[in-house]
GUFIFI-905323 format. One line per 3 residues: number of its first residue (from 1); their letters; for each residue x, y, z of C-alpha. Coordinates in steps of 0.05 Angstrom, whole numbers, plus 5000, padded with zeros to 4 digits. Example, Ala and Ser with C-alpha at 12.3 -4.5 7.8 and 13.67 -1.06 7.14 Angstrom:
2
1	as	5246:4910:5156  5273:4979:5143
# end
This chain:
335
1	xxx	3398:3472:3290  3354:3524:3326  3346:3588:3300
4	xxx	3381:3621:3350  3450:3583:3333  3436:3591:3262
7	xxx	3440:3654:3267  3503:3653:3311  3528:3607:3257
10	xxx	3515:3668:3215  3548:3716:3253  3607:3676:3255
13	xxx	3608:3677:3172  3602:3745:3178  3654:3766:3221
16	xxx	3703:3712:3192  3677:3743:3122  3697:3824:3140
19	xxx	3769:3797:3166  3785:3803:3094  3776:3880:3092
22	xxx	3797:3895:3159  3860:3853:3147  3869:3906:3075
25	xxx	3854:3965:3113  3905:3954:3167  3962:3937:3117
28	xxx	3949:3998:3084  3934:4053:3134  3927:4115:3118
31	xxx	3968:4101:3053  4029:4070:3101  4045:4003:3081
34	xxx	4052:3957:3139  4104:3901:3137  4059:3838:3121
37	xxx	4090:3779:3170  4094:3833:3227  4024:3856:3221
40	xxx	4009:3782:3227  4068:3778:3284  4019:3828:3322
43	xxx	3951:3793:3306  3976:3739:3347  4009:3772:3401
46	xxx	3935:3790:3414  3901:3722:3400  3962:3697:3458
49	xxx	3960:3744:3507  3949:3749:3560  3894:3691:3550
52	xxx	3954:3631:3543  3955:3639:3622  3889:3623:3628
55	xxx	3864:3568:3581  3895:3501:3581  3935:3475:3537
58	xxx	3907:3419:3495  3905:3349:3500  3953:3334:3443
61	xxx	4040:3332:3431  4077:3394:3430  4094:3363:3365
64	xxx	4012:3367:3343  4016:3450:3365  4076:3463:3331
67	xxx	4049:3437:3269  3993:3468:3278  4016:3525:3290
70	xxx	4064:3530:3234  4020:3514:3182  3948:3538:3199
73	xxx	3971:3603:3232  4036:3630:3205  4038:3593:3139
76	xxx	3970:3607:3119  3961:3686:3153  4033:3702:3131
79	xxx	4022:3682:3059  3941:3712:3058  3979:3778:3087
82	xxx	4039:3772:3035  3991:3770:2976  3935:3826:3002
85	xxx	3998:3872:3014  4012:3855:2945  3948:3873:2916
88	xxx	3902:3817:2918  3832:3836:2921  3809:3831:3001
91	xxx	3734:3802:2970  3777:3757:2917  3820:3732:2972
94	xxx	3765:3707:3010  3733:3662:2962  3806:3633:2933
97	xxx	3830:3615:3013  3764:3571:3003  3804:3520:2964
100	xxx	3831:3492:3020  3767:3447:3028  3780:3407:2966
103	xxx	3862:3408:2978  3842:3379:3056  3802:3327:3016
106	xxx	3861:3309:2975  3914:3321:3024  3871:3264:3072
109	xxx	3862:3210:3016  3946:3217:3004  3964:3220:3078
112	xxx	3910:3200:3119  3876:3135:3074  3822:3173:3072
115	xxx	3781:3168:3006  3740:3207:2975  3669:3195:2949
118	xxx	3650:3207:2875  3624:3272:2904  3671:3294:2939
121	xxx	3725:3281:2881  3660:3311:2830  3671:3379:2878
124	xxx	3746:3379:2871  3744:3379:2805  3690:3427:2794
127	xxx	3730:3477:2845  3793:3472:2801  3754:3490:2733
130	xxx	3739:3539:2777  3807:3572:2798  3829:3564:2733
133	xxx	3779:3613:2706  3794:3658:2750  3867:3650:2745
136	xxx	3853:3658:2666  3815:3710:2681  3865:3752:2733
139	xxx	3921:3739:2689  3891:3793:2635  3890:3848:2691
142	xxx	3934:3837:2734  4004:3802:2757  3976:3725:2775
145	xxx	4032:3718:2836  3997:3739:2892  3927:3693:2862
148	xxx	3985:3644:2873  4002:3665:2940  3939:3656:2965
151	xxx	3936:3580:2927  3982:3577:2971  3964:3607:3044
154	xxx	3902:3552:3024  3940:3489:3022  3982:3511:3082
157	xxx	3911:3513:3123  3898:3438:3095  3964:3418:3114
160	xxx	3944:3438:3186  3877:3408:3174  3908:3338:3164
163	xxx	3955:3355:3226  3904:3364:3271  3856:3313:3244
166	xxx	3919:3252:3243  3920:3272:3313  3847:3280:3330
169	xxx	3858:3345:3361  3792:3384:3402  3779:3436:3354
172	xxx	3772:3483:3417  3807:3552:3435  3860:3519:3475
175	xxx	3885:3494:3404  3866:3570:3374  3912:3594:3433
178	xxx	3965:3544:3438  3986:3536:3364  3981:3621:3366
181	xxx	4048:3621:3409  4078:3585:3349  4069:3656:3311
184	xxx	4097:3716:3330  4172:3699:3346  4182:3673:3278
187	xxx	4146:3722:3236  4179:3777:3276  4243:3747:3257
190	xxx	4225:3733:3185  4204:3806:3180  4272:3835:3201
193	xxx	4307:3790:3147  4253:3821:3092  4232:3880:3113
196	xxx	4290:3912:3150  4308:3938:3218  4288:3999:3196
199	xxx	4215:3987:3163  4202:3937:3227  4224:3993:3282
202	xxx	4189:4052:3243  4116:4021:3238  4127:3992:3313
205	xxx	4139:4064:3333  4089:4101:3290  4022:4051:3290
208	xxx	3967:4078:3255  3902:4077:3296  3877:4029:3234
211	xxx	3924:3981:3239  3916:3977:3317  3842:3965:3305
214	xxx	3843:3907:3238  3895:3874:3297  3848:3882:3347
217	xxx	3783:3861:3301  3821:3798:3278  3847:3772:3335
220	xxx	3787:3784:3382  3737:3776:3336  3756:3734:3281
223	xxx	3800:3687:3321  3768:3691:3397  3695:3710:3394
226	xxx	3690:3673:3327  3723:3608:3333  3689:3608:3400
229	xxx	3622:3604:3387  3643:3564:3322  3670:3502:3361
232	xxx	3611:3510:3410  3574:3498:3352  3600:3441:3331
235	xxx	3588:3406:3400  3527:3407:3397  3508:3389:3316
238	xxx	3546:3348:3271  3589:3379:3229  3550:3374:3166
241	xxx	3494:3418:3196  3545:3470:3215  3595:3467:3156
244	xxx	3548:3493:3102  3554:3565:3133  3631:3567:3118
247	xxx	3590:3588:3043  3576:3641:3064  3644:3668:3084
250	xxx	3664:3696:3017  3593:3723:3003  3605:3763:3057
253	xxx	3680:3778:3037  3663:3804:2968  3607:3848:2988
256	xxx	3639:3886:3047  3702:3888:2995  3651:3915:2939
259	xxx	3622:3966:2991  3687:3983:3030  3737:3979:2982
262	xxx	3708:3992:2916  3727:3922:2889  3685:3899:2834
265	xxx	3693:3828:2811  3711:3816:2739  3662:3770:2697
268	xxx	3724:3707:2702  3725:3727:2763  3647:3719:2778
271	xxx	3645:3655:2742  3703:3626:2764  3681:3646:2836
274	xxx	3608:3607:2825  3648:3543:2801  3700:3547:2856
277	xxx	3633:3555:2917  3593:3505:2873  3650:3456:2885
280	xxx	3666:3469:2950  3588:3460:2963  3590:3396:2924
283	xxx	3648:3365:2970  3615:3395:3034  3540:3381:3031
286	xxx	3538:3303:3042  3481:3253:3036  3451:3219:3088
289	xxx	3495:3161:3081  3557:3192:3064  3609:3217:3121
292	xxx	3627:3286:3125  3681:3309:3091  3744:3322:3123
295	xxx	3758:3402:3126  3783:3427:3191  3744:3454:3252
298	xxx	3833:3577:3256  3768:3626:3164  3774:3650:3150
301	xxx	3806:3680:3152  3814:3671:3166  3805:3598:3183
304	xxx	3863:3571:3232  3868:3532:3268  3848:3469:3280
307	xxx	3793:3516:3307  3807:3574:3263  3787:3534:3200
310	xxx	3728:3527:3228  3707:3471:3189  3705:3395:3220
313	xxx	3677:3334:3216  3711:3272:3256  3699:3207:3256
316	xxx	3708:3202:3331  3645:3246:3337  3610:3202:3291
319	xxx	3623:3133:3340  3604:3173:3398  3534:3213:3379
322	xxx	3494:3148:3393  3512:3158:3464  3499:3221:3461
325	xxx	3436:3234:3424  3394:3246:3478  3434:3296:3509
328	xxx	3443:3330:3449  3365:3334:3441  3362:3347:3516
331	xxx	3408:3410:3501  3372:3428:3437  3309:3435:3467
334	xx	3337:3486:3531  3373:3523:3482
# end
């Protein structure tokens, strides 16, 4: 990669990273507690409109975007909401949602025949020591549910993963877009049954200006800006050049958390967090012979998406980059 798209590639980790804290500091504005599955109702109100009438819809079944949609949007945002609203760490949350590497890995050998190599299964092993310790380790301070949750909100995003890969599915913003329509109706609705009439109506009619602005960071920045230049990214560089920088996504996380929010790790939690990355590393940073493993191309966050995950690796690509090496060089050079 040229430097200049690593460091986009690093701006993308970044902003995917601080979608953690802005996602905490808009649930709990100003001490208000915002209803979780609306908040992430209104996220993608923002990520579909008005841009649906102006990107195309992609090149796969309504069946594909509903899926899609379902799990790598509303399952995994409405269950990474649910458990920061109930008190997961924004910094821990980011490097926990990472799990959904290795569960994409195991998700594709069960429904996909896709197996995986010693290292890959070395990696998923390593990453489960690894959320055990901290699970060990969060149980002794504080309720393990919403750890869970997030478990959770992680294999929802492989589910999608597996979705869009069965169906080879563009990991482009048309996907990012699409799938987002899938959201907000259902999460609306979801909230009412919850929340209430009541606690919907009131927060609708009294938004606090921070809970305007974490919707407005993660669905322009996170999901638009970032998935943008992400998938750009991967069309021009195979996915294992690009992949490694997912890494840094909790780095990021726990340090704006640390600065921003006063959240200090607890040693489990450390440890458990280094065996977890050194895992996911393990599974993503291939050989030279070995294919890519399959994660998904909506990160972070906030990874989404087909394109939200932001992680990819296809084996379409692969079959077609002899064709297209020279472009590819052509286009690395005039970058």
């Amino acid at each position: 990669m040229t430097p200049r798209h690593s460091m986009l590639a690093v701006l993308v980790a970044v902003l995917w990273g601080l979608n953690f804290v802005a996602i905490d500091f808009g649930l709990h504005a100003n001490g208000r507690e915002v209803p979780p599955l609306l908040f992430v109702a209104l996220r993608f109100v923002l990520v579909v409109l008005p841009f649906i009438f102006f990107v195309k819809k992609p090149e796969v079944s309504w069946k594909v975007i509903l899926g899609v949609g379902l799990f790598m949007s509303a399952g995994q945002f409405g269950l990474l909401y649910l458990a920061l609203a109930m008190g997961m760490p924004a910094g821990l949350a980011s490097l926990v949602l990472q799990a959904q590497v290795l569960l994409t890995v195991l998700m594709a050998a069960q429904f996909l025949g896709e197996r995986p190599n010693r290292r890959q299964i070395f990696g998923v092993v390593l990453g489960v020591a690894g959320l055990a310790v901290v699970a060990a380790g969060r149980s002794l301070v504080a309720p393990v549910l919403p750890l869970l949750i997030v478990l959770a909100a992680a294999l929802s995003w492989a589910a999608g993963n597996v979705i869009a890969r069965k169906a080879k599915a563009a990991s482009g913003l048309g996907l990012v877009v699409w799938s987002g329509a899938v959201v907000p109706l259902p999460l609306a609705g979801l909230s009412l049954i919850v929340d209430g009439a009541d606690a919907v109506m009131g927060t609708l009619l009294d938004l606090q200006p921070a809970t305007i602005l974490s919707a407005i960071y993660t669905a322009m920045f996170a999901s638009l800006v970032g998935y943008g230049i992400w998938n750009r990214l991967l069309s021009l560089y195979p996915s294992s050049a690009v992949v490694p920088f997912t890494l840094l996504v909790p780095v990021v996380g726990m340090t704006a958390a640390w600065l921003m929010l006063q959240e200090t790790p607890t040693p489990a939690e450390m440890l458990g967090g280094l065996l977890l990355l050194g895992g996911v590393a393990t599974a993503v940073l291939q050989g030279k012979r070995s294919a890519p493993p399959l994660t998904a191309a909506h990160i972070p966050e906030e990874g989404l998406e087909g394109a939200e995950s932001g992680i990819g690796g296809t084996t379409s690509r692969k079959l077609h980059l002899g064709k297209e090496n020279l472009h590819l060089d052509r286009d690395r050079s005039t970058a």
